[in-house]
ROTORRO-350614 format. One record per residue (C-alpha): x negated, y, z; residue number from 1; residue in three letters. Coordinates in steps of 0.2 Angstrom, whole numbers, plus 5000, padded with zeros to 4 digits. Example, Ala and Ser with C-alpha at 12.3 -4.5 7.8 and 13.67 -1.06 7.14 Angstrom:
<bapas>
<east->4938&north->4978&up->5039&seq->1&type->ALA>
<east->4932&north->4995&up->5036&seq->2&type->SER>
</bapas>
This chain:
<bapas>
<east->5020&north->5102&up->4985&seq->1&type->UNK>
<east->5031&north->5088&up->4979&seq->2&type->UNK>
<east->5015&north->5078&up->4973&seq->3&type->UNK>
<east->5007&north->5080&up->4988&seq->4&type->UNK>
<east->5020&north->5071&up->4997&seq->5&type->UNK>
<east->5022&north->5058&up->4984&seq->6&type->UNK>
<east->5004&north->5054&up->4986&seq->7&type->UNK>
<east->5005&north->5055&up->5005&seq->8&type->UNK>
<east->5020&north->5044&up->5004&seq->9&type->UNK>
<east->5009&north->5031&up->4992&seq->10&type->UNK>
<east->4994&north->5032&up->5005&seq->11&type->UNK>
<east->5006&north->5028&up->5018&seq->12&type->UNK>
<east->5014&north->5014&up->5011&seq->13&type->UNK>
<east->4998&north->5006&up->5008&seq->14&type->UNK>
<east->4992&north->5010&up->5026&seq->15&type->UNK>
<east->5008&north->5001&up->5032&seq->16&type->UNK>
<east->5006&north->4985&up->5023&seq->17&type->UNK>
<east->4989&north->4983&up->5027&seq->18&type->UNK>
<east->4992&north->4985&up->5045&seq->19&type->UNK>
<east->5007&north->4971&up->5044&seq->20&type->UNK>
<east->4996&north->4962&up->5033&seq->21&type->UNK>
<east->4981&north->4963&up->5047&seq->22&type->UNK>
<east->4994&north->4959&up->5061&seq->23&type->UNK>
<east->4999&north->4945&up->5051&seq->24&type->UNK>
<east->4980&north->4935&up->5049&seq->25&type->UNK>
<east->4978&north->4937&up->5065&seq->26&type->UNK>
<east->4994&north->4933&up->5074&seq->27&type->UNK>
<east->4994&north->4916&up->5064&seq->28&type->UNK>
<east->5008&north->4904&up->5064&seq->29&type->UNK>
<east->5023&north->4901&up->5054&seq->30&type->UNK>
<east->5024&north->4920&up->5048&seq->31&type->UNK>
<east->5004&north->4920&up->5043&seq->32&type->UNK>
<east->5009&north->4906&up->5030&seq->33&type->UNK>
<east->5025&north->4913&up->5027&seq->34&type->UNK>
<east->5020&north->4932&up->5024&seq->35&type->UNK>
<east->5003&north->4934&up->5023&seq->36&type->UNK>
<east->5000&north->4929&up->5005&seq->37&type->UNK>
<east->5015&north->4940&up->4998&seq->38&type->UNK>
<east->5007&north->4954&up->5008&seq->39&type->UNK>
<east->4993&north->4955&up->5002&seq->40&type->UNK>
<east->5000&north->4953&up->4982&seq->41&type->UNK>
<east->5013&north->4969&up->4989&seq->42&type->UNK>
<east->4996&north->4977&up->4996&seq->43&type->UNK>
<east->4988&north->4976&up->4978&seq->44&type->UNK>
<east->5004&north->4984&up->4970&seq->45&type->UNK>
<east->5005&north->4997&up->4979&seq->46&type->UNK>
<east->4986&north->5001&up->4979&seq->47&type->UNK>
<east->4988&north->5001&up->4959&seq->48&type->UNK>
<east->5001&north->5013&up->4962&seq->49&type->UNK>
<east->4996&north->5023&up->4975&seq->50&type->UNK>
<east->4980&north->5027&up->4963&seq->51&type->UNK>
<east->4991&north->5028&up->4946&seq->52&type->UNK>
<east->5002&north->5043&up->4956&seq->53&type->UNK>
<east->4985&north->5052&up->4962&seq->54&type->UNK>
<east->4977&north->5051&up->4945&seq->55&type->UNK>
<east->4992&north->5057&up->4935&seq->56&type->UNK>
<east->4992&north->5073&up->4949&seq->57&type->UNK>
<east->4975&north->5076&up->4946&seq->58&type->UNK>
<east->4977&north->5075&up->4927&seq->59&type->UNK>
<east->4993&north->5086&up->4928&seq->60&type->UNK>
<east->4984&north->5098&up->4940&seq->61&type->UNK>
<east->4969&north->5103&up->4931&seq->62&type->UNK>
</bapas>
């Protein structure tokens, strides 16, 4: 149970930055050239993450 919620609270975080990340290209501005750049490097991080936690619950699952 407490791996599912780890990986739903991965998935999320992903979702989150992506949707700031999104908000950001197309609000433009000051904050795109502020932001967007380190979003999309947070984004990554977490991806790698988000994948590492669901592989390793996977592997320790079956």
């Amino acid at each position: 149970m407490s791996e599912n919620l780890l990986v739903g609270i991965a998935v999320v975080a992903v979702f989150v930055v992506l949707c700031i990340g999104l908000y950001s290209l197309f609000r433009g501005g000051d904050f795109a050239r502020s932001y967007s750049n380190k979003l999309m490097r947070l984004r990554i991080v977490l991806q790698f993450v988000a994948i590492v936690i669901i592989m390793l619950v996977i592997y320790f699952r079956g």
